[in-house]
N, CA and C atoms as a LAMMPS dump frame, in Angstrom:
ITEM: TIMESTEP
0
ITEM: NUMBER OF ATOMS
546
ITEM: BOX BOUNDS ff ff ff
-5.0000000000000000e+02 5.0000000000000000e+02
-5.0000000000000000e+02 5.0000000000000000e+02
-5.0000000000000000e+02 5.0000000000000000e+02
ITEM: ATOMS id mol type element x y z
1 1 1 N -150.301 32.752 -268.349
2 1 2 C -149.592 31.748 -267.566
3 1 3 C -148.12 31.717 -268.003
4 2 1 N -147.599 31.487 -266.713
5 2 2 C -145.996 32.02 -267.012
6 2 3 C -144.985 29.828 -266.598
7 3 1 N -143.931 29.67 -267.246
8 3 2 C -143.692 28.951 -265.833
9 3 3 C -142.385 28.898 -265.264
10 4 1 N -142.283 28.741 -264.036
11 4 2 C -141.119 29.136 -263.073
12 4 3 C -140.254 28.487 -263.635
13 5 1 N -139.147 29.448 -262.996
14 5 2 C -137.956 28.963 -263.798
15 5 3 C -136.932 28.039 -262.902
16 6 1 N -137.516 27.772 -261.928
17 6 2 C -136.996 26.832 -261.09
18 6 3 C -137.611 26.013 -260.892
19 7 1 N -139.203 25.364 -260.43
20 7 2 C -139.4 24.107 -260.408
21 7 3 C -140.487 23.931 -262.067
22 8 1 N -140.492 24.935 -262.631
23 8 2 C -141.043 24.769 -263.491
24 8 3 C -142.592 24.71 -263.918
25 9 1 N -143.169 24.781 -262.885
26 9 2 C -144.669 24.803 -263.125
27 9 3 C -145.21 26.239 -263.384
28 10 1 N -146.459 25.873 -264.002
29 10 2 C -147.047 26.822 -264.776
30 10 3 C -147.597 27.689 -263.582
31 11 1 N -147.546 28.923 -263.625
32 11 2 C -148.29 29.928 -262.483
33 11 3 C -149.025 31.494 -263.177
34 12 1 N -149.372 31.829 -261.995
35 12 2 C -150.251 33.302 -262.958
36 12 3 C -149.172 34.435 -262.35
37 13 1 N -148.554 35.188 -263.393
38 13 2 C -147.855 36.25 -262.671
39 13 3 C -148.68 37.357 -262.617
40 14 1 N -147.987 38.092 -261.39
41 14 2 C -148.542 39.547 -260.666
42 14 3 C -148.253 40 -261.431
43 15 1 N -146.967 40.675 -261.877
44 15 2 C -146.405 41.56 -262.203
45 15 3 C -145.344 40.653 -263.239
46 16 1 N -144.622 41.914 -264.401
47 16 2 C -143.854 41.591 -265.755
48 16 3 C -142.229 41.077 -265.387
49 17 1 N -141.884 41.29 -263.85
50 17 2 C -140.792 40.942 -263.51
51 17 3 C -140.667 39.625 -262.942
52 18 1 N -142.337 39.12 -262.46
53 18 2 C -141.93 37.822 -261.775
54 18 3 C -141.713 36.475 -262.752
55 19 1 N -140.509 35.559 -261.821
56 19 2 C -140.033 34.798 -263.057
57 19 3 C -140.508 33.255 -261.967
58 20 1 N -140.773 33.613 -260.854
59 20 2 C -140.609 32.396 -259.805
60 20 3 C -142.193 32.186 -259.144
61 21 1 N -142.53 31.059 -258.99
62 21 2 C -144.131 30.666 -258.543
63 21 3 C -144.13 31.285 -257.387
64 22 1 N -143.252 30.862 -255.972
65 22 2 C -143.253 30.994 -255.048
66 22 3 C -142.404 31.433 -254.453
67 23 1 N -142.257 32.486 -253.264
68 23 2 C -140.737 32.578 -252.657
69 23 3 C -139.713 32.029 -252.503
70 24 1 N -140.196 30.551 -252.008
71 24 2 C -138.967 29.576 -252.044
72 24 3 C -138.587 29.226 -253.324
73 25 1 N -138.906 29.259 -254.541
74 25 2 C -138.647 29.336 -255.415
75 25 3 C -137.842 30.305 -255.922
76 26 1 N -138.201 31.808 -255.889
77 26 2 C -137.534 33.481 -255.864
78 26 3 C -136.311 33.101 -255.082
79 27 1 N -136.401 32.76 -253.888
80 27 2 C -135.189 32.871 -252.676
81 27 3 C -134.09 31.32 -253.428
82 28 1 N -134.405 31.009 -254.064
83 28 2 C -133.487 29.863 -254.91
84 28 3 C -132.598 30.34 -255.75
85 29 1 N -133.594 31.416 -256.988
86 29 2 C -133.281 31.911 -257.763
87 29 3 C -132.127 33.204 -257.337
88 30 1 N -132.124 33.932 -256.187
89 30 2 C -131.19 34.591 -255.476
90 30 3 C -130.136 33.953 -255.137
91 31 1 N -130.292 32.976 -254.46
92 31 2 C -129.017 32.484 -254.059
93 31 3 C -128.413 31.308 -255.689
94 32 1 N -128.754 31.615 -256.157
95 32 2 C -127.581 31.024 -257.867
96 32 3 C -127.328 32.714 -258.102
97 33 1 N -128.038 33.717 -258.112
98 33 2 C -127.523 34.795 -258.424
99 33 3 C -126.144 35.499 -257.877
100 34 1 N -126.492 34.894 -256.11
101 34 2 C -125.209 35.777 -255.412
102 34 3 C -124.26 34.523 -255.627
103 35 1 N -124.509 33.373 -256.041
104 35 2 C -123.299 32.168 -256.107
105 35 3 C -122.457 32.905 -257.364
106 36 1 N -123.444 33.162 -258.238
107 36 2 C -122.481 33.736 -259.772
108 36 3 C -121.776 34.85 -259.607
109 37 1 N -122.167 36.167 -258.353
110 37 2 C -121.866 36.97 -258.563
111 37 3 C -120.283 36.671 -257.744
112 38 1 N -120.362 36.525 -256.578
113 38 2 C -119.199 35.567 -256.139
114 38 3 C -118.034 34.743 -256.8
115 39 1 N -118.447 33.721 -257.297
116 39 2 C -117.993 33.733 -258.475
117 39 3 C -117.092 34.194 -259.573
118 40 1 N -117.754 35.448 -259.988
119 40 2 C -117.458 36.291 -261.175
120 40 3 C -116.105 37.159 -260.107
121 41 1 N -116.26 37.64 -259.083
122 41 2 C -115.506 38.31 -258.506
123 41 3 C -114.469 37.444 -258.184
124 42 1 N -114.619 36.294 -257.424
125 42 2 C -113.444 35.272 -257.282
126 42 3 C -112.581 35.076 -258.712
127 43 1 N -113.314 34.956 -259.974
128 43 2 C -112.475 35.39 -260.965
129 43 3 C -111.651 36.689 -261.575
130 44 1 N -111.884 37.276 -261.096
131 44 2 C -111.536 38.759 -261.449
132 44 3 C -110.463 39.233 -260.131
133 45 1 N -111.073 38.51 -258.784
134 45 2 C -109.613 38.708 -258.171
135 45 3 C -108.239 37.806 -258.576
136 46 1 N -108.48 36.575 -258.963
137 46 2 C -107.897 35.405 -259.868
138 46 3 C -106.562 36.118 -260.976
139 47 1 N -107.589 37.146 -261.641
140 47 2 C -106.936 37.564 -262.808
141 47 3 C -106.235 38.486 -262.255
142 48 1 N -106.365 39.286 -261.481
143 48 2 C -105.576 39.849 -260.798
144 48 3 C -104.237 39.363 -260.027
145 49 1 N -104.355 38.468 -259.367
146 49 2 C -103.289 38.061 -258.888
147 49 3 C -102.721 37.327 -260.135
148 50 1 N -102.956 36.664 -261.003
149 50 2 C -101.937 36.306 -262.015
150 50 3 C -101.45 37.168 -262.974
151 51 1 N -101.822 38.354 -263.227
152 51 2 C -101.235 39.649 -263.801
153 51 3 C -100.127 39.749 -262.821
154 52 1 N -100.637 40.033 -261.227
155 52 2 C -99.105 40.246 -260.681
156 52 3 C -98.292 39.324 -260.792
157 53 1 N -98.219 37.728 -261.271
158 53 2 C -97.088 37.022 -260.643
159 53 3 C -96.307 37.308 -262.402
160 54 1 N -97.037 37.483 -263.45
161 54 2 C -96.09 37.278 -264.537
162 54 3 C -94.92 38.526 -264.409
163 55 1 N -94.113 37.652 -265.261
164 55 2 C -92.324 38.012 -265.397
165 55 3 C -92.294 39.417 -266.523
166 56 1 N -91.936 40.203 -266.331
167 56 2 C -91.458 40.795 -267.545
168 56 3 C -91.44 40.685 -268.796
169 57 1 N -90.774 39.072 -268.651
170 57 2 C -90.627 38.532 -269.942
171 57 3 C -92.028 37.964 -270.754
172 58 1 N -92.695 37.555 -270.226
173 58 2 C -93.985 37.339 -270.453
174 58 3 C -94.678 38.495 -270.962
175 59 1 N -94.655 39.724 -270.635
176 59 2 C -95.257 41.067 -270.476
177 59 3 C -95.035 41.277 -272.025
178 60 1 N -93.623 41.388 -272.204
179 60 2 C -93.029 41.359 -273.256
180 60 3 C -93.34 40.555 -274.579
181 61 1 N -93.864 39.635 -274.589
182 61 2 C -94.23 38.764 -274.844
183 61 3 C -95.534 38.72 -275.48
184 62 1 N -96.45 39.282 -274.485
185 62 2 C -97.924 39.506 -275.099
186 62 3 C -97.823 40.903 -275.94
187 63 1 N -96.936 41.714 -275.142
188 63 2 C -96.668 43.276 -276.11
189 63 3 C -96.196 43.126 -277.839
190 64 1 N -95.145 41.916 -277.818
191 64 2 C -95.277 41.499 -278.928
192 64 3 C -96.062 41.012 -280.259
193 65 1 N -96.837 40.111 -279.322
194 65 2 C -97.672 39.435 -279.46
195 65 3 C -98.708 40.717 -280.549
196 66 1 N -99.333 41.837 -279.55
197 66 2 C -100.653 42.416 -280.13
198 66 3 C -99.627 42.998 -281.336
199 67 1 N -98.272 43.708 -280.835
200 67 2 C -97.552 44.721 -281.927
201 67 3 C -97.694 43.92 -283.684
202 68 1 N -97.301 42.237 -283.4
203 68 2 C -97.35 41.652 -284.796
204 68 3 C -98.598 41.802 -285.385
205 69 1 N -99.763 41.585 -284.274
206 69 2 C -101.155 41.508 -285.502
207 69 3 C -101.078 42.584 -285.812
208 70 1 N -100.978 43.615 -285.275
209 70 2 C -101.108 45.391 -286.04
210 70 3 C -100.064 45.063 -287.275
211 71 1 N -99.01 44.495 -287.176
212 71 2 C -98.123 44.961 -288.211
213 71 3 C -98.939 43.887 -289.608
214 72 1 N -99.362 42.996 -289.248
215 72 2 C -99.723 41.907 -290.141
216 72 3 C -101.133 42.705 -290.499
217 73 1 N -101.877 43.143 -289.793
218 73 2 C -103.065 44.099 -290.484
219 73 3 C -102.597 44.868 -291.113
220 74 1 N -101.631 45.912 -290.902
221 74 2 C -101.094 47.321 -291.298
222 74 3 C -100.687 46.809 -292.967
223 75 1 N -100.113 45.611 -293.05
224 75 2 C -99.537 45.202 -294.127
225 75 3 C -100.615 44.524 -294.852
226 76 1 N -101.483 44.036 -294.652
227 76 2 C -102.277 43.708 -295.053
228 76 3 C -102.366 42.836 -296.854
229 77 1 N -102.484 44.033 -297.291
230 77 2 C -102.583 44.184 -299.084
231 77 3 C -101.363 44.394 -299.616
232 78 1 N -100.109 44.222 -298.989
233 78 2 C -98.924 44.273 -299.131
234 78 3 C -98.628 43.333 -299.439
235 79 1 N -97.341 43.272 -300.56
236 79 2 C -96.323 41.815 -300.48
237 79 3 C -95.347 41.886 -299.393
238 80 1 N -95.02 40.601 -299.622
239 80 2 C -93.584 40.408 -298.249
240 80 3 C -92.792 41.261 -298.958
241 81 1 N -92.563 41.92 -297.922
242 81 2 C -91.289 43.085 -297.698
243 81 3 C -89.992 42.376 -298.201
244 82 1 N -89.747 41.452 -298.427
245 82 2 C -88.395 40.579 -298.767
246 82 3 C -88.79 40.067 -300.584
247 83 1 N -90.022 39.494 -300.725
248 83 2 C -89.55 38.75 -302.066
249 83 3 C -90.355 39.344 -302.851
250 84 1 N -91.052 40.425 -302.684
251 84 2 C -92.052 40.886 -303.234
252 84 3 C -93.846 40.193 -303.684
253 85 1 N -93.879 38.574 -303.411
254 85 2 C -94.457 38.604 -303.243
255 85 3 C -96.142 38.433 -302.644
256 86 1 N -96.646 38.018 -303.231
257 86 2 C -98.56 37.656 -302.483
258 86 3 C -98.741 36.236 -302.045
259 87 1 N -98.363 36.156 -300.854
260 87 2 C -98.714 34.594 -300.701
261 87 3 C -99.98 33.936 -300.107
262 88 1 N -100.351 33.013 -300.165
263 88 2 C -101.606 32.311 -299.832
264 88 3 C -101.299 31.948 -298.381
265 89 1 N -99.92 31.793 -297.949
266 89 2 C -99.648 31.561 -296.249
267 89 3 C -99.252 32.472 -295.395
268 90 1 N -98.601 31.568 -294.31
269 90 2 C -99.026 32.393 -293.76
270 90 3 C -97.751 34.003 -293.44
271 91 1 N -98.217 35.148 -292.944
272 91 2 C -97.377 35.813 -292.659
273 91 3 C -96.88 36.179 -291.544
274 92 1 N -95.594 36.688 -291.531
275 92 2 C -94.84 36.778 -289.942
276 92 3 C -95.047 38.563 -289.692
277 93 1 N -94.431 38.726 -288.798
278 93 2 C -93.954 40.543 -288.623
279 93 3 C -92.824 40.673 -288.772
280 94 1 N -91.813 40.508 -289.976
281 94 2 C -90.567 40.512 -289.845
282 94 3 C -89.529 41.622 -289.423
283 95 1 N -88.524 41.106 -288.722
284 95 2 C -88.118 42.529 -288.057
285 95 3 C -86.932 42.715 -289.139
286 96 1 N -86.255 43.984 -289.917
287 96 2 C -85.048 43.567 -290.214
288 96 3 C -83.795 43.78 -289.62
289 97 1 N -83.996 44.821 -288.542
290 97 2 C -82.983 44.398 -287.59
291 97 3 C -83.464 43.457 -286.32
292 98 1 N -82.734 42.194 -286.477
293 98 2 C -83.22 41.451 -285.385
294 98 3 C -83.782 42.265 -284.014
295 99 1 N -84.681 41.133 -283.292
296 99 2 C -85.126 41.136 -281.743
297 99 3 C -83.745 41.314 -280.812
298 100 1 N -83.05 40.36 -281.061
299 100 2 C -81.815 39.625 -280.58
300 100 3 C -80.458 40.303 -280.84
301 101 1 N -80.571 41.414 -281.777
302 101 2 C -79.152 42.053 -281.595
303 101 3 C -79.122 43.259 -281.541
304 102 1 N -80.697 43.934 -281.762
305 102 2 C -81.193 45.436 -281.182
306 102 3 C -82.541 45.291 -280.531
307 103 1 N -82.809 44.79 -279.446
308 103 2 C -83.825 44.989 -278.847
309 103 3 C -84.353 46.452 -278.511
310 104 1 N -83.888 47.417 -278.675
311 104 2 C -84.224 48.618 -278.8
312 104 3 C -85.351 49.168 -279.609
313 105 1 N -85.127 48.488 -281.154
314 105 2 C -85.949 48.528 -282.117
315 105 3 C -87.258 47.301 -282.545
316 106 1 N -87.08 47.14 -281.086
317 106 2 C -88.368 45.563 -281.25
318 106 3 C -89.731 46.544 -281.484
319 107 1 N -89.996 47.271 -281.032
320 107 2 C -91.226 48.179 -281.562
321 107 3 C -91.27 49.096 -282.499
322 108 1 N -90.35 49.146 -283.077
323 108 2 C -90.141 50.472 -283.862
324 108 3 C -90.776 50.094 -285.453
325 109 1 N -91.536 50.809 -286.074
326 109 2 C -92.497 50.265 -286.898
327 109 3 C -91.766 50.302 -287.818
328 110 1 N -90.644 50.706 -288.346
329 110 2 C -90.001 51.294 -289.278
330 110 3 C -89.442 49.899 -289.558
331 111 1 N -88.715 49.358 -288.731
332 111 2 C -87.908 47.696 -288.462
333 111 3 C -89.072 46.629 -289.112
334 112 1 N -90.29 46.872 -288.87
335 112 2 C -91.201 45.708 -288.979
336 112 3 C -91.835 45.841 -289.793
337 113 1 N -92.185 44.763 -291.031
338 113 2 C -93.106 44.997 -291.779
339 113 3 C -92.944 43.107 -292.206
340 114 1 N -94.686 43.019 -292.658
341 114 2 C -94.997 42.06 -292.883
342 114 3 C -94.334 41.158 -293.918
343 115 1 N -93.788 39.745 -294.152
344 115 2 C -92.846 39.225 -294.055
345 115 3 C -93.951 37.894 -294.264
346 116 1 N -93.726 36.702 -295.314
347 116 2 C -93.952 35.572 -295.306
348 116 3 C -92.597 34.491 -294.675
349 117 1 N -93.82 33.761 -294.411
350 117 2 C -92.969 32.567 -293.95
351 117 3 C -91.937 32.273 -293.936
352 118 1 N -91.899 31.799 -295.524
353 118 2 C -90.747 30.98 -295.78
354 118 3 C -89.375 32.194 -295.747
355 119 1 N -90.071 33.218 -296.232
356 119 2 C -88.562 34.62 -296.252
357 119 3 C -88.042 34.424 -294.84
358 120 1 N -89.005 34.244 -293.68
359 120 2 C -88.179 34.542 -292.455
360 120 3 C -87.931 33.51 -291.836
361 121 1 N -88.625 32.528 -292.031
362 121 2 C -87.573 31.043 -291.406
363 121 3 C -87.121 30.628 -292.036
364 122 1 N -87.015 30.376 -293.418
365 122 2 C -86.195 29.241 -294.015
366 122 3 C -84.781 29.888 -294.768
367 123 1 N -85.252 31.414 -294.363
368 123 2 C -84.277 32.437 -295.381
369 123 3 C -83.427 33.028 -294.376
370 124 1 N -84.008 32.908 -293.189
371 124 2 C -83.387 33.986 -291.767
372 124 3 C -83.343 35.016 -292.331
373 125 1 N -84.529 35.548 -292.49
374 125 2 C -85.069 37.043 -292.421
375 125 3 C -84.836 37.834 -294.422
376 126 1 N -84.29 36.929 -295.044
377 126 2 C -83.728 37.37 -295.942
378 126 3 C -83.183 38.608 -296.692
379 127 1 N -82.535 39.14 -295.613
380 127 2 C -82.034 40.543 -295.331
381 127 3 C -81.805 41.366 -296.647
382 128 1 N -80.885 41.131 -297.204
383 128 2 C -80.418 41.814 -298.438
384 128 3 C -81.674 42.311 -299.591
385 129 1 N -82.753 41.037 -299.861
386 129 2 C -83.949 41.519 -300.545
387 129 3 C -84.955 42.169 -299.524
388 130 1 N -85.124 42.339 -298.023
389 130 2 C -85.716 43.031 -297.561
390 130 3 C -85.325 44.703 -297.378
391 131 1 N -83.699 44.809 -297.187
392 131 2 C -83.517 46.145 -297.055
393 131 3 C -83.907 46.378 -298.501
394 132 1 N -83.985 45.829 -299.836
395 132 2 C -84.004 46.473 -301.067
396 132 3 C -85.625 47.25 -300.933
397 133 1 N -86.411 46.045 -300.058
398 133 2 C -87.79 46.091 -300.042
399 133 3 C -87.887 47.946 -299.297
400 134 1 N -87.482 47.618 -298.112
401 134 2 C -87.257 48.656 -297.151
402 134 3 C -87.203 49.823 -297.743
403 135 1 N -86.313 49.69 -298.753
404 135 2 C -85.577 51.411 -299.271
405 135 3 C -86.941 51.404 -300.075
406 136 1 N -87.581 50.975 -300.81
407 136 2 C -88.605 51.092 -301.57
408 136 3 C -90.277 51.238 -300.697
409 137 1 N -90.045 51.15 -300.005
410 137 2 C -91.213 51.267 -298.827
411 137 3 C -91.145 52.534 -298.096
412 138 1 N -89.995 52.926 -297.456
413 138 2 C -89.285 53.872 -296.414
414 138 3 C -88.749 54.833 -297.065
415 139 1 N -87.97 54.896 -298.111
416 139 2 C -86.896 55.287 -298.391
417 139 3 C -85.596 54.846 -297.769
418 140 1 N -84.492 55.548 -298.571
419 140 2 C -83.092 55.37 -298.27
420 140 3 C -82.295 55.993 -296.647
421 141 1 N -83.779 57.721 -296.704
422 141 2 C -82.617 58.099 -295.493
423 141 3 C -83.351 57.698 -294.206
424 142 1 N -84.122 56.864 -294.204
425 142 2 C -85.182 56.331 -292.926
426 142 3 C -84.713 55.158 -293.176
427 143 1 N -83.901 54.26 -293.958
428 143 2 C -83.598 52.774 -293.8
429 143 3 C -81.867 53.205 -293.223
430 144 1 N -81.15 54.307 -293.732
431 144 2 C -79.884 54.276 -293.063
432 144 3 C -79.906 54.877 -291.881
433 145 1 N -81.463 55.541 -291.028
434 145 2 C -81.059 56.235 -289.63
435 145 3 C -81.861 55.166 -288.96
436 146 1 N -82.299 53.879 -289.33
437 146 2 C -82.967 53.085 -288.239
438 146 3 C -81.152 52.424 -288.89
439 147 1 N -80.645 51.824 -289.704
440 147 2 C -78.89 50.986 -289.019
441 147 3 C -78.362 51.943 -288.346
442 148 1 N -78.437 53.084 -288.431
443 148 2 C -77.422 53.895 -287.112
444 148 3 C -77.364 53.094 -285.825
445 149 1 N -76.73 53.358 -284.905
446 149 2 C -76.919 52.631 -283.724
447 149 3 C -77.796 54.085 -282.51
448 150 1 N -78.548 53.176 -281.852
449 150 2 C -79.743 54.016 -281.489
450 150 3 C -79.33 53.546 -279.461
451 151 1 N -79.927 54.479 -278.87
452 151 2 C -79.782 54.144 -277.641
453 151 3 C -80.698 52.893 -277.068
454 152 1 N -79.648 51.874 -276.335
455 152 2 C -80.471 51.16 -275.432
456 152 3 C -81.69 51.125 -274.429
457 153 1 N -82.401 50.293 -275.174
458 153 2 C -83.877 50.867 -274.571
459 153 3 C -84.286 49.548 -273.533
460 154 1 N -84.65 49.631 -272.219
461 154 2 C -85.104 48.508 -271.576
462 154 3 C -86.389 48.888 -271.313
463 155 1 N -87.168 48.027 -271.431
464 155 2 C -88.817 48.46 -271.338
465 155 3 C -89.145 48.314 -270.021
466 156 1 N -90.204 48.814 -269.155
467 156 2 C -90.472 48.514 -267.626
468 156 3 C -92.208 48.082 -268.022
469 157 1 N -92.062 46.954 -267.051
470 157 2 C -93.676 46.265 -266.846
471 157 3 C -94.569 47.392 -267.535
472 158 1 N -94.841 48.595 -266.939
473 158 2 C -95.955 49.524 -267.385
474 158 3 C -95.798 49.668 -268.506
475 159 1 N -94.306 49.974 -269.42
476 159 2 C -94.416 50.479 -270.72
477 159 3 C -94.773 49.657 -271.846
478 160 1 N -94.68 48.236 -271.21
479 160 2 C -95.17 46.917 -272.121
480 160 3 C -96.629 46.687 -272.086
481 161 1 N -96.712 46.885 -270.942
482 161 2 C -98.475 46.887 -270.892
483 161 3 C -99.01 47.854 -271.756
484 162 1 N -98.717 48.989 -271.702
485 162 2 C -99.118 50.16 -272.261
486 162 3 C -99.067 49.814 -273.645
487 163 1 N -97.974 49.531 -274.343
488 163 2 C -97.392 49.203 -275.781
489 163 3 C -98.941 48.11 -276.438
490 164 1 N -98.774 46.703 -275.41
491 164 2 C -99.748 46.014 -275.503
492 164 3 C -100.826 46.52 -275.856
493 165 1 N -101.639 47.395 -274.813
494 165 2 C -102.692 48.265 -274.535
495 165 3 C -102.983 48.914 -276.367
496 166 1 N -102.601 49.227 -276.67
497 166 2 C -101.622 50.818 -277.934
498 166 3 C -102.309 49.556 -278.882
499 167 1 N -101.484 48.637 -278.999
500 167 2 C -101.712 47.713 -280.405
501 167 3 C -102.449 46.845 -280.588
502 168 1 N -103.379 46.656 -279.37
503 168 2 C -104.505 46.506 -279.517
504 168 3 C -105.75 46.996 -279.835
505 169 1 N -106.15 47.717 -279.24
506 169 2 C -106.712 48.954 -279.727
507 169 3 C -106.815 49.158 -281.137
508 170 1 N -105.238 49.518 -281.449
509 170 2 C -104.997 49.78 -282.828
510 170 3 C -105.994 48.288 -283.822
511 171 1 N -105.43 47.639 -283.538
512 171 2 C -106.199 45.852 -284.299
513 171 3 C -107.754 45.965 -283.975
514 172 1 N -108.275 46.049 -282.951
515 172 2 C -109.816 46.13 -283.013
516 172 3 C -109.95 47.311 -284.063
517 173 1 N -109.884 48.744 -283.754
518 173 2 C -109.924 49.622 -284.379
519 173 3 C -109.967 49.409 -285.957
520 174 1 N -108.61 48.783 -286.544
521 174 2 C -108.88 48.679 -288.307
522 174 3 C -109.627 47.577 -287.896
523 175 1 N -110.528 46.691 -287.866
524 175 2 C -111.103 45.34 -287.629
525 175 3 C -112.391 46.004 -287.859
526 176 1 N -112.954 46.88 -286.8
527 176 2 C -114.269 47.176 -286.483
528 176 3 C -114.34 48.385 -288.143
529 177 1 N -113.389 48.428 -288.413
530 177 2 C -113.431 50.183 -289.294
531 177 3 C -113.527 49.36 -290.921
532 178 1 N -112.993 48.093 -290.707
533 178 2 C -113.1 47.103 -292.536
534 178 3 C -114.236 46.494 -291.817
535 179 1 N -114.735 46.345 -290.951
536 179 2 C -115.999 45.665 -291.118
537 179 3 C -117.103 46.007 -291.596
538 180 1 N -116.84 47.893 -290.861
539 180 2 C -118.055 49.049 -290.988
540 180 3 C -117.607 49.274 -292.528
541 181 1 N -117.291 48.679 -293.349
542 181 2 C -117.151 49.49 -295.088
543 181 3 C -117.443 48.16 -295.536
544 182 1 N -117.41 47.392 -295.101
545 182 2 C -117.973 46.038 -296.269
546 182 3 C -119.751 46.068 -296.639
């Protein structure tokens, strides 16, 4: 004895698939099925049209967004790149050439490395002990060809998505790969 999953009473099933006493019962259970499936698609066209209305800047935004957790994983077991060292809070992706006066190098991994708090807000980025950090991380001739001045880079919708796409990936990837070794 089985019992339906719609009015609930106890019945004898035919067969290992039946879940419903009676047709009108079955034909109930269909129509919540095609309501969900409906549904699920009305959401998914949803998400679609709000992918198209966002701005660039937004795009940009989430591309950021995944690039910091990679850099904050990547750094992980690292001290802040600025004071050298291990803090209990929290950490940023610090860039050391600004967002704001080379946007060119907003992705460039070389620029970014993990960075506490207080070094990058309360210090504004605390430059001078981070390039020291830098040259000791990078070296000298990879910290003086990222200050060179580099060509202007404007990103297009696809290449942010893509970027996004890239550093995510990347974050599940070490996530699923320290999970599989614990």
């Amino acid at each position: 004895m089985k019992n339906c999953k719609v009015c609930l009473k106890q019945f004898q099933q035919r067969n290992s698939l039946q879940v419903a006493c009676s047709p009108k019962c079955a034909l109930s259970i269909a129509k919540v099925k095609e309501a969900e499936k409906l549904a699920k698609a009305e959401s998914s066209d949803l998400r679609e049209r709000k992918a198209k209305l966002k701005t660039k800047a937004q795009h940009a935004k989430e591309a950021q967004q995944a690039f910091n957790a990679y850099i904050r994983l990547r750094d992980i077991e690292l001290p802040c790149i600025s004071c050298q060292r291990h803090h209990k809070g929290q950490y940023h992706a610090g860039h050391y050439l600004s967002v704001g006066a080379r946007p060119n190098l907003r992705f460039y991994l070389d620029n970014v490395h993990a960075q506490c708090a207080p070094c990058n807000n309360h210090l504004s980025g605390n430059l001078v002990n981070y390039r020291i950090g830098l040259i000791e991380r990078i070296g000298e001739n990879r910290v003086t060809e990222l200050e060179q001045d580099h060509e202007p880079k404007r990103y297009t919708i696809e290449q942010l998505e893509s970027i996004k796409a890239h550093y995510r990936k990347l974050v599940k990837d070490i996530k699923i790969n320290s999970f599989a070794n614990q």
